[in-house]
C-alpha positions in Angstrom: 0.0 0.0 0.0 1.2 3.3 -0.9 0.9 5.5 1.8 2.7 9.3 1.9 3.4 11.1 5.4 2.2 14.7 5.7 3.5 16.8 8.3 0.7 19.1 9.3 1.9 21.0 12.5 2.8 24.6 13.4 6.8 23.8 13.0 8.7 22.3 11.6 6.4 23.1 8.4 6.9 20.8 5.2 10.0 22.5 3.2 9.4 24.1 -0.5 10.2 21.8 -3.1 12.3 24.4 -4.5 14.4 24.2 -1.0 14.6 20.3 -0.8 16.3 21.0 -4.4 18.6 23.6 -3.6 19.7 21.5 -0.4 21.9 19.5 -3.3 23.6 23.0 -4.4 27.5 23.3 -4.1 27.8 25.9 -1.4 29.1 29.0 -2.9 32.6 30.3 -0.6 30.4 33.2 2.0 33.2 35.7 1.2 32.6 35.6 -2.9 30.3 38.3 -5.3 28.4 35.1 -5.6 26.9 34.7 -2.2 26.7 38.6 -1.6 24.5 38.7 -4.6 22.0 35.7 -2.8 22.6 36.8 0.2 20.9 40.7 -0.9 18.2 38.6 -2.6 17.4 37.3 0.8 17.8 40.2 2.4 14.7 41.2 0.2 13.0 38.4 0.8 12.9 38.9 4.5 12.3 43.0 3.9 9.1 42.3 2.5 7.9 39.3 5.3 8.7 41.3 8.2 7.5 44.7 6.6 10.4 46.7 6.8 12.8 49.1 5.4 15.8 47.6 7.6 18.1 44.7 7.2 17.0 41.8 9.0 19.7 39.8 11.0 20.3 36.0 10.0 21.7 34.1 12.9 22.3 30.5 12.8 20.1 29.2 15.2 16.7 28.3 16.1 13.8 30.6 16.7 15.0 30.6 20.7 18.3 32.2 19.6 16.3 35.0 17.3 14.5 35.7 21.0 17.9 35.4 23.1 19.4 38.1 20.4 16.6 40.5 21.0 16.8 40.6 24.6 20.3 41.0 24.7 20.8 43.8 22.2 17.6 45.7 23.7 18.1 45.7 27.2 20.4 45.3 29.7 21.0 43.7 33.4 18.9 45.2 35.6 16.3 46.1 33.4 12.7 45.2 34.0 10.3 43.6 31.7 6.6 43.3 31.7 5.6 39.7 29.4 2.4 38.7 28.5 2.5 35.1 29.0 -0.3 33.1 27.4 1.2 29.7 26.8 4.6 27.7 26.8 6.8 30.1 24.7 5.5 33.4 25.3 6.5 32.6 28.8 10.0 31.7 27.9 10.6 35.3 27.4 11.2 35.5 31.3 13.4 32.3 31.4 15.7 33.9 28.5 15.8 37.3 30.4 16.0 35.9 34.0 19.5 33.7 32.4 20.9 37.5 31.5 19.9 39.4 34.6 17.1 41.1 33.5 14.2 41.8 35.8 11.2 40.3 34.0 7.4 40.6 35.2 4.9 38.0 34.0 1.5 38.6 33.7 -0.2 35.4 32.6 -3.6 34.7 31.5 -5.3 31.6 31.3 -4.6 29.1 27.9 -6.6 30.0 25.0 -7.7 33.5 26.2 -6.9 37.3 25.3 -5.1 40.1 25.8 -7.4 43.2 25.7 -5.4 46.7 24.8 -6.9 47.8 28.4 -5.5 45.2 30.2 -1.8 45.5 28.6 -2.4 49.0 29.7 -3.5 48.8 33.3 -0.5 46.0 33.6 1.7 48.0 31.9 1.1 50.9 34.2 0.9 48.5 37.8 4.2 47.7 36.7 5.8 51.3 36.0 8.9 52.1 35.3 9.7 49.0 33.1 11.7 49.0 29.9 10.2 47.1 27.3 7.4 44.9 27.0 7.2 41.3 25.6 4.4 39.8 23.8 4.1 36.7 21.3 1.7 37.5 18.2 0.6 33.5 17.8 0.9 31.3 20.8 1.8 28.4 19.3 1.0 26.1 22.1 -3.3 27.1 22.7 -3.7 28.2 19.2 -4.2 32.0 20.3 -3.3 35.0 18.4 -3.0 38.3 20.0 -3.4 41.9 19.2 0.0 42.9 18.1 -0.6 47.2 17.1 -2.9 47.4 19.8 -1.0 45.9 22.9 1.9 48.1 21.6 -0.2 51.1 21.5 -1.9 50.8 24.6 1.7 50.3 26.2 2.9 53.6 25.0 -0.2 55.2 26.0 1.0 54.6 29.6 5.1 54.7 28.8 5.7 56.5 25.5 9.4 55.4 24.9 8.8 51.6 26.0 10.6 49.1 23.9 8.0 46.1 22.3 9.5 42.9 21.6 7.1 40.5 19.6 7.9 36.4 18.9 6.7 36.1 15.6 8.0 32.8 15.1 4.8 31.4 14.0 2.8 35.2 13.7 5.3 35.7 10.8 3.7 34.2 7.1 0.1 33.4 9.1 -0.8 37.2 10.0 0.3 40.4 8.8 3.2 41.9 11.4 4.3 45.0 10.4 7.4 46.2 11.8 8.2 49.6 10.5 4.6 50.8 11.2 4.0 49.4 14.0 7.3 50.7 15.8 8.2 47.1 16.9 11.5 47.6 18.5 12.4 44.1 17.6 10.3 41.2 15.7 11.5 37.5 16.1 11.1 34.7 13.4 12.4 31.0 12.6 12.9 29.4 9.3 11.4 26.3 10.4 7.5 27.8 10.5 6.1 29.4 7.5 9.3 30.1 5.5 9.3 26.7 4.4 12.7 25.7 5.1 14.6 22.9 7.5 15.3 24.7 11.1 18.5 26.1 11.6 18.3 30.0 11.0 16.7 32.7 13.2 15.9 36.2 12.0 15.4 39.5 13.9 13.9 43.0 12.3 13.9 45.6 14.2 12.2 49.4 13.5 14.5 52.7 13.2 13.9 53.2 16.7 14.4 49.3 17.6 17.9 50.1 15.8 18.8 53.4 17.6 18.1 50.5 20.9 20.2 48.2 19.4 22.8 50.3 18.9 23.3 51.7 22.6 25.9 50.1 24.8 25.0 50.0 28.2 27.2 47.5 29.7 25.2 44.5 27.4 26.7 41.0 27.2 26.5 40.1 23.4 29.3 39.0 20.8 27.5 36.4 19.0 24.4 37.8 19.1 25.8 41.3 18.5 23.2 43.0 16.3 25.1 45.3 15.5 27.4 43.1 13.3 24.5 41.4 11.5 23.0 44.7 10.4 26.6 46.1 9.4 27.2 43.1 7.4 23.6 43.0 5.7 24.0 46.3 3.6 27.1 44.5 2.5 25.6 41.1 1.7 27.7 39.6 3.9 27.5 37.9 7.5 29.3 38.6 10.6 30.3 34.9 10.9 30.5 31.4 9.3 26.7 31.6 7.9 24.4 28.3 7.4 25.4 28.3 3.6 23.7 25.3 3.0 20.4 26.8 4.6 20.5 30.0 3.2 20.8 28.8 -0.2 17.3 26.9 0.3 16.1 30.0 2.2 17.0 32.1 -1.0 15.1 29.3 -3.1 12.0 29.2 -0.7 11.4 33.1 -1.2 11.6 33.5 -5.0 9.2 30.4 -4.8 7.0 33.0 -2.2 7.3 35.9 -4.1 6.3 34.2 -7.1 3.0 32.6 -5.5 2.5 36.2 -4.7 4.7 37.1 -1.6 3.9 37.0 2.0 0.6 38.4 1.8 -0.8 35.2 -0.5 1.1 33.1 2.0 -0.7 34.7 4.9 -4.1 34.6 3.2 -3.5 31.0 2.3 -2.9 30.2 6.0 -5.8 31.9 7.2 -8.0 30.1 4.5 -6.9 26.7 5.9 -7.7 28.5 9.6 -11.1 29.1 8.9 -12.3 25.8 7.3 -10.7 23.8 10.4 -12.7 26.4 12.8 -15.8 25.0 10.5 -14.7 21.2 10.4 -14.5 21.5 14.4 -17.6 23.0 14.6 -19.9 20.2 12.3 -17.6 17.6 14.5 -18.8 18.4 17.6 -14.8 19.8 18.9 -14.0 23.0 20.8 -11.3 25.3 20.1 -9.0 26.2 22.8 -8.9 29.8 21.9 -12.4 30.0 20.3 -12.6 34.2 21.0 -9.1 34.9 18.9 -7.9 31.9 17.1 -4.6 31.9 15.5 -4.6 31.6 11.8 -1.2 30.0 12.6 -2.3 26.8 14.1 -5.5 25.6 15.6 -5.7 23.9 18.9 -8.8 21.9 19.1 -10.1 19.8 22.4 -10.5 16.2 22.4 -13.9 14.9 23.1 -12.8 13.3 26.0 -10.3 14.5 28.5 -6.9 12.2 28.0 -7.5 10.9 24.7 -6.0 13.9 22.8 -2.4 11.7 23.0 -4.4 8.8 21.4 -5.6 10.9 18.3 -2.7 12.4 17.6 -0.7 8.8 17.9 -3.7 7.0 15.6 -3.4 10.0 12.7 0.4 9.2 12.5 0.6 5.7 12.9 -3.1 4.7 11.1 -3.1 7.1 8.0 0.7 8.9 8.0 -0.8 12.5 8.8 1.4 13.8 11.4 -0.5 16.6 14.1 0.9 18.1 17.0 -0.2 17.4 20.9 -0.8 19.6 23.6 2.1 20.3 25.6 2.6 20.7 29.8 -0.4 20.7 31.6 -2.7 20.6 28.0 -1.4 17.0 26.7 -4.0 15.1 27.7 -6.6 17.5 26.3 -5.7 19.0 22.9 -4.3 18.4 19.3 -3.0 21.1 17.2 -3.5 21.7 13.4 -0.8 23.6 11.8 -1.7 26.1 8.5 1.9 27.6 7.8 3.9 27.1 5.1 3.8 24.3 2.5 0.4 23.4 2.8 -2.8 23.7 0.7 -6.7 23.2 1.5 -6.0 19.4 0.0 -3.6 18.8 2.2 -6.6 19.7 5.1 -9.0 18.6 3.8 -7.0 14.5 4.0 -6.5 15.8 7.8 -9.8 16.2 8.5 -11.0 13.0 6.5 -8.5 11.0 8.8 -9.5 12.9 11.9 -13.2 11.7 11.4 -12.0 8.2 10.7 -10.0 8.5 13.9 -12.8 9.3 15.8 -15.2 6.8 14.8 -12.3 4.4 15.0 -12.3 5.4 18.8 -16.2 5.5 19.7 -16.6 9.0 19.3 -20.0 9.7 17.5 -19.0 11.4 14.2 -20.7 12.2 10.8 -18.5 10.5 8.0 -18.2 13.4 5.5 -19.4 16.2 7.9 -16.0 17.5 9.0 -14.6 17.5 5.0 -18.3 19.3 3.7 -17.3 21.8 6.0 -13.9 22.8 5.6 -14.8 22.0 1.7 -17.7 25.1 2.0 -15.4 27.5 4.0 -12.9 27.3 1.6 -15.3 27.8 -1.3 -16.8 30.9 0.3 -15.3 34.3 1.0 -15.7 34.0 5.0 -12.3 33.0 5.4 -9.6 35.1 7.6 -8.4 37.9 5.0 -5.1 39.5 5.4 -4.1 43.3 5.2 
């Protein structure tokens, strides 16, 4: 029997077939006209997903090392933070900070719900002074997105010069984050979510006045995460150190492929397409969402219908029909199973998931409609009440 695997979680995301094939380049020397002219190309690549004027830093890491850069350029020991912790990694802001001597504040809400603009400001303001405030734009682990421009603004409402930090790891290529406008001091992404490439690489944009931050001393502790160096060397298509050639070159293949689908915005509309008709499949199956008031367009996190079986599902999609979903994590494993939309995906690719999750379910007692999960996600994609990007 032929049977393919499908990888349909929020990270790592399937990888463009125009990276797999540029993973068999020879790796041009990083110190040659060759890779400064791909290295610019990328550079323009990453301009246009972050929404910004500035170079955007390319550090070989993971999306964790994108977050750890941030905080050290931004801020220094002794600082204080305020993060708004909704989940697994928007929390890890503190853990990062904490390891560098910075004086972070968690405020943390319940999983799956939201931030208002009122809240950030009345926390924001209990808090006073602080120097920057940390948010996540898609909480990867409940499936919530959050108000990026308006947690921002209702910061500065309180503390006009305070520095906002975003994770954007799976926000970026799901939702439209826009840097420059927005004033985001620093934005965080990984190559691993919707950029459609193996994970290796972290990126960091940062605003003009997320640079002028950057570029203050201030007693910080950072070499290899210097900023500095990475936006020296950008202009110059060139790296501060030893890049990930091998990476970039299927980076560089992954966002020509992009911007010839029709660039980040058609990625992000695609995404939010795929959102929408799982919201509707949930619905006609009888599931909840975790985050049913703001739901990410990055991933949806759907309950089981019975406390403890959520393991169960996500082990019988894998094993039973090769479609590979994520679980909860911490305290929500027993409860939830995530549905990525970033990336290399399309609504055929959903709508096999949701086929095999109804066969799952009936396999395992659950009283389900054979049909009534695909019909759905079949008429949200057909109509035009799916998420729309701006």
């Amino acid at each position: 029997m032929i049977r393919k695997t499908r990888l349909v979680t929020p990270g790592p995301a399937p990888v463009h077939p125009a990276a797999i094939a540029a993973a068999v380049e020879p790796l041009p020397h990083h110190r040659t006209a060759e890779f400064k002219r791909r290295f610019l190309a990328i550079q323009a690549g990453l301009q246009a997903a972050f929404r910004t004027a500035g170079p955007v830093a390319v550090i070989a890491s993971s999306g964790t090392g994108a977050m750890e850069a941030c905080l050290v350029n931004l801020f220094a020991p002794g600082d204080r933070l305020l993060v708004l912790s909704a989940g697994k990694f928007s929390g890890r802001w503190a853990e990062i900070a904490e390891a560098f001597g910075i004086r972070a504040h968690v405020v943390s809400i319940a999983a799956g719900e939201p931030f208002g603009a009122e809240d950030v400001a009345e926390a924001v303001a209990a808090r006073t002074p602080i120097a920057g405030l940390l948010m996540t734009a898609s909480e990867t682990s409940t499936g919530a997105a959050f108000d990026v421009p308006g947690a921002a603004a209702a910061a500065r409402r309180v503390i006009p010069d305070v520095a906002v930090v975003v994770d954007a790891i799976t926000g970026i290529g799901a939702m439209p984050i826009h840097t420059d406008e927005w004033e985001l001091d620093a934005v965080c992404g990984g190559s691993q979510k919707a950029f459609m490439v193996p994970p290796g690489l972290g990126f960091v944009a940062c605003s003009p006045r997320g640079w002028e931050r950057v570029a203050e001393s201030r007693g910080k502790p950072r070499y290899y995460m210097d900023l500095r160096k990475y936006r020296d060397g950008a202009s110059e298509g060139q790296t501060p150190f030893t890049p990930a050639t091998g990476l970039l070159l299927q980076l560089e293949a992954a966002l020509a492929a992009l911007a010839e689908a029709g660039g980040i915005g058609a990625l992000e509309r695609n995404a939010q397409r795929l959102a929408g008709a799982t919201l509707a499949a949930a619905e006609a199956l009888g599931l909840e969402l975790l985050s049913p008031t703001t739901p990410s367009p990055a991933v949806t996190a759907i309950r089981a219908p019975r406390s403890g079986v959520a393991p169960e599902i996500v082990e019988r999609m894998r094993d039973k029909h090769g479609i590979q979903i994520a679980g909860g994590q911490g305290d929500l494993k027993p409860d939830i199973f995530r549905i990525g939309h970033i990336g290399y995906l399309d609504e055929f690719d959903l709508l096999g998931t949701i086929a095999a999750l109804e066969r799952v379910l009936v396999s395992m007692g659950f009283p389900s409609q054979a049909g009534g999960g695909v019909a759905a996600a079949s008429a949200a994609l057909d109509s035009s009440a799916s998420f729309t990007a701006d």
